[in-house]
C-alpha positions in Angstrom: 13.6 135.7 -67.4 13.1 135.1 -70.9 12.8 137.8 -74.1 10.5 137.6 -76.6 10.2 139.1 -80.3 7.2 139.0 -81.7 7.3 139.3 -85.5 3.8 140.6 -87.2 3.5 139.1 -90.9 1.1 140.1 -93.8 0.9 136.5 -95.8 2.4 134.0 -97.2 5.1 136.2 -99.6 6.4 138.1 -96.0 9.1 135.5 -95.6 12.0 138.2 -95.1 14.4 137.9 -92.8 13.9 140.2 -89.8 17.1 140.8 -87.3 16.3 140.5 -83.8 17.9 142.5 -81.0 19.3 139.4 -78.8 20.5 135.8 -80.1 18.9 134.5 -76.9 15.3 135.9 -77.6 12.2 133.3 -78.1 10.8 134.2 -81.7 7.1 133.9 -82.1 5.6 134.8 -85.5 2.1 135.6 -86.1 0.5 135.8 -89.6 -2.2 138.0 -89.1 -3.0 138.0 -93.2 -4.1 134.6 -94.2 -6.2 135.2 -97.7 -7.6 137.7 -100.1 -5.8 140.4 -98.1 -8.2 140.4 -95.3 -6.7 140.9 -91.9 -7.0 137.8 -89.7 -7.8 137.5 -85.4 -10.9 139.6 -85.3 -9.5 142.5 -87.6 -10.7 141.7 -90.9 -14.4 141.4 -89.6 -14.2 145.1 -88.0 -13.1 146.6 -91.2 -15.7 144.7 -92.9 -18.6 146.3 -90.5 -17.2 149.9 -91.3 -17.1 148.7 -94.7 -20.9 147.9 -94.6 -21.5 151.4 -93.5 -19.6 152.6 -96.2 -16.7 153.7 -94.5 -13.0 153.5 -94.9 -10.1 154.0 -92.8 -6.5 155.3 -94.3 -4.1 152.6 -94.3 -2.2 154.3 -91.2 -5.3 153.8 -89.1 -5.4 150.2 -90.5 -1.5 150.2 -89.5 -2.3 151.0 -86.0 -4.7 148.8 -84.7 -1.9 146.2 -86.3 -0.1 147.2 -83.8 -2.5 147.6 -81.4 -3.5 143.6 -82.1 0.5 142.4 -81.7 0.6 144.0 -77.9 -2.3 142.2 -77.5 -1.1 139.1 -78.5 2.4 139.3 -76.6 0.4 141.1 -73.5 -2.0 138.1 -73.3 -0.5 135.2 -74.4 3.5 135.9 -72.6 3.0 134.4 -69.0 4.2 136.9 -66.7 5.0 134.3 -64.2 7.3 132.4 -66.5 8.9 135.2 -68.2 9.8 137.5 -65.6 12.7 137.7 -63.3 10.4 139.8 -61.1 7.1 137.6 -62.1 5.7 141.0 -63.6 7.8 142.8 -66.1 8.3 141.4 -69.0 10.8 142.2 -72.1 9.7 142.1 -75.8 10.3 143.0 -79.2 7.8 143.9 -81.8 8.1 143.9 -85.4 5.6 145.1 -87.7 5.4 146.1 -91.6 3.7 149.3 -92.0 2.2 151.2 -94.7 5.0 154.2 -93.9 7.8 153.3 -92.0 9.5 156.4 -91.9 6.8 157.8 -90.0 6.5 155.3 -87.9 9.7 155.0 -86.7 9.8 158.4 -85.8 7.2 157.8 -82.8 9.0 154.7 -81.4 10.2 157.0 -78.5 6.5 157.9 -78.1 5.3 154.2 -78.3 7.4 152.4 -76.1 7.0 155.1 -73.6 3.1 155.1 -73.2 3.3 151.1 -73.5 6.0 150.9 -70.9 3.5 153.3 -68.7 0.2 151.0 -69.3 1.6 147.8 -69.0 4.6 147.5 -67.2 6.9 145.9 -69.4 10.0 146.6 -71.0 9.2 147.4 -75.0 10.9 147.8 -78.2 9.3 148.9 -81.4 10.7 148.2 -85.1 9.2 148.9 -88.5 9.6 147.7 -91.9 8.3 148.1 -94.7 4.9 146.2 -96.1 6.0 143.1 -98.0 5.8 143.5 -101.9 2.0 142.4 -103.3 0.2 143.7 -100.0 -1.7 146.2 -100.8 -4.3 148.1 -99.3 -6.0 146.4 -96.3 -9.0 148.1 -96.1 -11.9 146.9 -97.5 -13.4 149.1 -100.0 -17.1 149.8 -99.5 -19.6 148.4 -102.0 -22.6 150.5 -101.1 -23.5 154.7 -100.3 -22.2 155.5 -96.7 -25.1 154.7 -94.4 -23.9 156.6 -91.4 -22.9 160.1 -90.6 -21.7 159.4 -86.8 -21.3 162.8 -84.6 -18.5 161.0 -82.2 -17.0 157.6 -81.5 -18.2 156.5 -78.0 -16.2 153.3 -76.5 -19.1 150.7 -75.5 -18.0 148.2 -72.8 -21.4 147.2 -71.5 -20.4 148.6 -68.5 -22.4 151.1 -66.4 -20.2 154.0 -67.2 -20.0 153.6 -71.3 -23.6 152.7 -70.6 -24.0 156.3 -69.3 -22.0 157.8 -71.6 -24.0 156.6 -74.5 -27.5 157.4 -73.0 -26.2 161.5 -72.3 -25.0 161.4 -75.9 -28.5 160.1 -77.2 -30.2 162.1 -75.3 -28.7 165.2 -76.2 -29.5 164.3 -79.8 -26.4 163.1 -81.1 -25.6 160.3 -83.1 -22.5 158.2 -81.8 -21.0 155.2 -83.7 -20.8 153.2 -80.8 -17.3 150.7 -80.6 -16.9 147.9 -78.5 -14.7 144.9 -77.9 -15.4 141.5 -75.9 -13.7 138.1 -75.4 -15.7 136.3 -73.8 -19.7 135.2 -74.1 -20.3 136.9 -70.6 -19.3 140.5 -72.1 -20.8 140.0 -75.2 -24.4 139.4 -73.7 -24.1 142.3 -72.0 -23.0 144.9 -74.8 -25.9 143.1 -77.0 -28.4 143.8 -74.2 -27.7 147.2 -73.6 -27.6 147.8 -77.4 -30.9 146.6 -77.4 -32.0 148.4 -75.0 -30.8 152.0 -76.4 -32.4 151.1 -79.7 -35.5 150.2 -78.3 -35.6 153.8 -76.3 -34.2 155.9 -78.3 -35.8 154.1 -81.9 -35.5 157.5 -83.7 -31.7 158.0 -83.0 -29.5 157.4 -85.6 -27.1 155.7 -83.9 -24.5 152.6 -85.0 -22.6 149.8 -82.9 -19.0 148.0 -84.1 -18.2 145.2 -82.1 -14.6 143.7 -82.2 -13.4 140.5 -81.2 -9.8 140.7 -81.5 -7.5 137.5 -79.5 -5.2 135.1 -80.1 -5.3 131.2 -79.6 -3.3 129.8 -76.8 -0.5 128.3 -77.9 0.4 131.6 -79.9 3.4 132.0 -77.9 5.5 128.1 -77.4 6.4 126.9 -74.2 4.3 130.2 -72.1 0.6 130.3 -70.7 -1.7 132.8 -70.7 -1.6 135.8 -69.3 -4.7 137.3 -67.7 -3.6 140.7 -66.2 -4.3 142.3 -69.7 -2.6 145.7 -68.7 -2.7 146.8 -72.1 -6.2 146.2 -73.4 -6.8 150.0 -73.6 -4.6 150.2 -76.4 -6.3 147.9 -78.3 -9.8 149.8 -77.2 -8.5 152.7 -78.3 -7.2 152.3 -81.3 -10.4 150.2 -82.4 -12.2 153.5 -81.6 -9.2 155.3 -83.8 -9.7 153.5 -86.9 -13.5 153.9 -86.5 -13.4 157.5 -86.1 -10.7 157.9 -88.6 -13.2 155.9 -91.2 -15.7 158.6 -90.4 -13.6 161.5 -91.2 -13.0 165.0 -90.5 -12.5 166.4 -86.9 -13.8 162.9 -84.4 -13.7 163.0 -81.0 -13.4 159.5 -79.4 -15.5 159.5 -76.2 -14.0 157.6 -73.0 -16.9 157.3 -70.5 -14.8 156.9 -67.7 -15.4 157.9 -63.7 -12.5 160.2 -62.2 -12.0 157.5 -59.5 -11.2 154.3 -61.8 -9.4 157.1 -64.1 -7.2 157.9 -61.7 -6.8 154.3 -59.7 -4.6 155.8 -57.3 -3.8 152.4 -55.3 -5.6 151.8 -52.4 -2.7 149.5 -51.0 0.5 151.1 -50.4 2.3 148.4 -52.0 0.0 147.9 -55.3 2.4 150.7 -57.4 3.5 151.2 -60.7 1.2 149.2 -63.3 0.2 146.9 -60.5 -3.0 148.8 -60.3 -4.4 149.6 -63.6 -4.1 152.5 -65.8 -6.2 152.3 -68.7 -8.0 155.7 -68.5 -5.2 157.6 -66.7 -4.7 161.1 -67.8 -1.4 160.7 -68.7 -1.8 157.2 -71.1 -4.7 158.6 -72.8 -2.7 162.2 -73.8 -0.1 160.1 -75.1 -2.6 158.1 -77.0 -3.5 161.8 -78.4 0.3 162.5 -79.3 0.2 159.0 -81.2 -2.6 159.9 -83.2 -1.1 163.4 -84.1 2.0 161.9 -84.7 0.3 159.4 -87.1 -2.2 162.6 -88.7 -5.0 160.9 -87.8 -7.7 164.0 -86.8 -9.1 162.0 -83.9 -8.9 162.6 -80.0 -9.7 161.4 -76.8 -12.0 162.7 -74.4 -13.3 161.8 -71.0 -16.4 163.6 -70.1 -16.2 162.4 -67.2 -13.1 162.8 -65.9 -14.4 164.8 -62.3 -17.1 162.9 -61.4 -17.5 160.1 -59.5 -19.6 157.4 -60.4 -22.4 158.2 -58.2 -22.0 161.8 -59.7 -22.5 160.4 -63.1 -25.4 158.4 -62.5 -27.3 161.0 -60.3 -26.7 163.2 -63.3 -27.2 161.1 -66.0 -29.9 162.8 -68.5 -32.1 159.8 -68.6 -33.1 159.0 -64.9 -35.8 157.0 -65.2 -34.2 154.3 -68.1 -31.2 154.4 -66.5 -33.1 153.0 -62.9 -34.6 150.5 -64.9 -31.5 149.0 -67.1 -28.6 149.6 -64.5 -28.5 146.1 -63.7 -28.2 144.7 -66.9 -24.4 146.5 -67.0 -21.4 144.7 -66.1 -19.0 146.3 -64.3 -17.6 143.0 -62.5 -13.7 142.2 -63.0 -14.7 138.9 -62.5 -18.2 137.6 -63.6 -17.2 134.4 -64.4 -15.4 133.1 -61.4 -17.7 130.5 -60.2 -18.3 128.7 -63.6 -16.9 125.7 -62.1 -18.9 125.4 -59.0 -20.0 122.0 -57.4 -23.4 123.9 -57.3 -25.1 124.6 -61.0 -26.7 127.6 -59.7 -23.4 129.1 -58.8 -22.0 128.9 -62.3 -24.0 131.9 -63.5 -22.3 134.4 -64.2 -23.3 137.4 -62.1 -21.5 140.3 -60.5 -19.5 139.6 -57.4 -20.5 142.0 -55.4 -17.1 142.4 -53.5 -14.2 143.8 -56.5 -13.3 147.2 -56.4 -15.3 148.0 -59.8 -18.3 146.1 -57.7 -18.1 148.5 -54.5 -17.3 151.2 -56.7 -20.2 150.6 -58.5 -22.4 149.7 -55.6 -21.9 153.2 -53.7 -22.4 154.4 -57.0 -26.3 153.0 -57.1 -26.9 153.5 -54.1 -25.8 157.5 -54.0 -28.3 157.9 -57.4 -31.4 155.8 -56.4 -30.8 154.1 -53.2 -31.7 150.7 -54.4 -29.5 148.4 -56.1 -31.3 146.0 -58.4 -28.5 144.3 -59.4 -27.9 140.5 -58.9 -24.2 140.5 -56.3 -22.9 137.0 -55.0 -22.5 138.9 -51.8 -26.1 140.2 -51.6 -25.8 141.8 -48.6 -22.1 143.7 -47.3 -23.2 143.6 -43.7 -24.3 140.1 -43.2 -21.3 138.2 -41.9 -17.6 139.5 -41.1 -15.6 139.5 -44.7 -12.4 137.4 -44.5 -9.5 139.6 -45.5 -7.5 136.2 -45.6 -10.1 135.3 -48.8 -11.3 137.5 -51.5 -14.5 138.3 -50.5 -13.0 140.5 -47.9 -9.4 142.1 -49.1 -10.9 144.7 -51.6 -13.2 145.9 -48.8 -10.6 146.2 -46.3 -8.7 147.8 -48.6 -11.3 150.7 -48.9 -11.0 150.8 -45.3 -7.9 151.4 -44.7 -7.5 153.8 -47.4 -10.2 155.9 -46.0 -8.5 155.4 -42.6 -5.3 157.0 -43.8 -7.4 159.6 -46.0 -9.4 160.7 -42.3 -5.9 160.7 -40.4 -4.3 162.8 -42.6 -6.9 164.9 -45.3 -3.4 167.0 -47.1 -2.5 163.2 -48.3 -4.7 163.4 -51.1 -2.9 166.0 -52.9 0.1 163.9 -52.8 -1.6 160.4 -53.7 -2.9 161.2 -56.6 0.3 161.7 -58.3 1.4 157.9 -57.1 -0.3 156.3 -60.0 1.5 158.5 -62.9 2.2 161.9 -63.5 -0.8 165.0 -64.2 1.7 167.3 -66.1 -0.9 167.4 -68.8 -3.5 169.1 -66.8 -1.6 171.0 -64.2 -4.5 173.8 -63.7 -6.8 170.7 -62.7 -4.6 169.3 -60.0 -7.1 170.6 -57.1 -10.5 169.2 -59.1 -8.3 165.5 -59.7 -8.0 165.7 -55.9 -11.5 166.6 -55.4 -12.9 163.3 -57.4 -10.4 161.1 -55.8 -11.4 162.1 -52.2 -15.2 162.0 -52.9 -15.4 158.8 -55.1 -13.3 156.9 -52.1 -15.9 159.1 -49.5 -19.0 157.8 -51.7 -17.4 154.0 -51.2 -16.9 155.0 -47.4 -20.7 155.3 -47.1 -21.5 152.2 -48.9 -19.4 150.3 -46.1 -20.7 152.1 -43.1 -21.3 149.5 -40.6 -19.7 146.9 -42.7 -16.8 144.3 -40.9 -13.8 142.4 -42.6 -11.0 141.0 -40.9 -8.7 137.8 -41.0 -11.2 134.9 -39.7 
């Protein structure tokens, strides 16, 4: 197992010394402020758009999606494989300058807490004061604010955010719409659906960031990448934080997100801890909201969605008839892209697989709210063949299976799994209505694979 530090600097004059916790750590710097005091890695650019809104965060907003960009780069570029005893949890350092220390410091506790939580790993904060000659780091606007947002709504180009953004236009409201991509295949999507909430709701006043925050591959020496990007949500939300904070006054940051995935209790008995996701989980995201408080930013979180399953938001969704028509466009796939190196061109499209969790999930989902799925899945058609368990095409099926299995053997299980992926001491009056969305979003899959086989072949 190897430690890593990973030392955030602000330009050329931040050449201080910075004591390390361990002799025997791996020291990666990253210089994330290359010129004219514009914020490098995808930063910079997302300033600049709420810039050309007229818009301006405070510098402790700017401070935290520094932050929130060094996890990223030590979450996705420190292999866990090679830098974990266990080949999971991994130990590192982070050192940042910040605008105010003091009160920084003062929420390490908090911070390596709700990191440890999302990710897994073993954390350690430490803050220091900007180097002399940095200044400010937001860009001052050069025009009249343009926009007057009601919310911040997080825009994935997924089917959920998707939703979330049509009930929010079509109640009359005017969300600043935030999203972040990677890769081409998520980009095309967000664009799309963009395009396609313009072009039906042309009188809405509505306006779309889009972030493209990463790191090049050799950022860290001598370690791949890593892929299992446990703490993207961080970096989400605090790209929605600084955009809401830039709008001012009381923002609530939505998180279109259905109870099931919320929750991810693990449908394998084995798959604990951070092993199964928690990006949306009730617990992470009220820590996010003691972060911001901590920091006085007048922003919060907020799932609308929290108790509904997915096929309960998209039977309910306010716009029936657009939502029908544009569903497919989504992407809701974890992995699009997996055939881009095919023997067969046609293959290399990117398309949804058809056999993921987020893919059934989504599948039972269409099929609960209009009975027809229009969307393009490699596996067309569930029922065709048996599914090898022994292969992918079949484990995340079987899995469903055999969690509804246990679920029918034993119903008073539920009450108890849904405490497995974290704790709900947050919302201890909603215990029985967490239960309820976890037992009918896995019943809503159940129906999707009625009649459906998987097995080792």
């Amino acid at each position: 197992m190897r430690h890593h530090s990973i030392i955030a600097r602000l330009g050329a004059s931040d050449t201080g010394h910075v004591s390390v916790s361990r002799t025997d750590t791996q020291q990666t710097d990253v210089n994330f402020l290359e010129s004219q005091n514009r914020l490098e890695f995808g930063l910079g650019s997302t300033l600049e758009q709420l810039a050309q809104l007229g818009l301006r965060p405070s510098e402790t907003a700017v401070d935290l999606v520094l932050l929130a960009a060094t996890v990223t780069a030590a979450d996705t570029r420190i292999s866990r494989a090679s830098n974990a005893q266990d080949a999971w949890t991994r130990e590192i350092d982070l050192h940042l300058p910040v605008h105010d220390p003091a009160r920084w410091a003062a929420l390490v506790p908090l911070i390596t807490t709700m990191l440890g939580f999302l990710t897994g790993d073993r954390w350690c904060v430490y803050f220091r004061p900007r180097p002399s000659g940095v200044g400010e780091m937001a860009p001052e606007p050069d025009q009249l604010r343009l926009a007057n947002p009601t919310s911040v709504c997080l825009f994935s180009g997924g089917l959920d955010s998707f939703i979330g953004a049509i009930d929010l236009l079509a109640s009359g409201q005017a969300p600043l719409l935030v999203s972040h991509y990677w890769d081409g295949i998520t980009s095309s999507h967000q664009t799309h659906c963009v395009g396609a909430l313009a072009g039906r709701y042309p009188d809405a006043a509505f306006q779309h960031i889009r972030a493209r925050v990463g790191f090049p591959t050799d950022t860290v020496e001598e370690s791949d990448i890593e892929d299992t990007l446990r703490g993207r949500s961080f970096l989400f939300f605090s790209l929605a934080a600084v955009a809401a904070d830039a709008v001012g006054g009381d923002m609530v940051v939505h998180v279109p997100e259905n109870g099931l995935i919320s929750l991810n209790v693990p449908l394998d008995p084995l798959r604990l801890g951070a092993l199964s996701t928690r990006t949306t989980h009730p617990y992470y995201m009220a820590r996010f909201d003691d972060l911001l408080r901590g920091l006085g930013l007048t922003v919060r979180l907020e799932n609308p969605y929290a108790f509904m399953t997915k096929g309960e938001m998209t039977t309910r969704c306010a716009d029936q008839e657009f939502l029908r028509r544009e569903a497919r466009n989504t992407m809701s796939c974890s992995s699009p892209g997996s055939r881009r190196y095919d023997p067969d061109p046609s293959e290399r499209v990117p398309k949804h697989c058809g056999r993921c969790v987020p893919c059934l999930i989504r599948r039972a989902a269409i099929r609960e709210a209009f009975g027809r799925d229009w969307t393009p899945y490699r596996i067309a058609n569930l029922r065709a063949q048996m599914l090898d368990t022994n292969r992918a095409e079949g484990k995340d099926v079987r899995s469903f299976q055999l969690a509804l299995s246990r679920l029918a053997r034993n119903p008073e299980r539920a009450r108890f799994d849904i405490h497995r992926p974290g704790p709900l001491i947050d919302h201890p009056d909603r215990l029985t209505d967490y239960e309820a969305v976890y037992v009918a979003g896995l019943q809503e899959v159940g129906r999707l694979l009625r009649g459906v086989r998987a097995g080792p072949l």
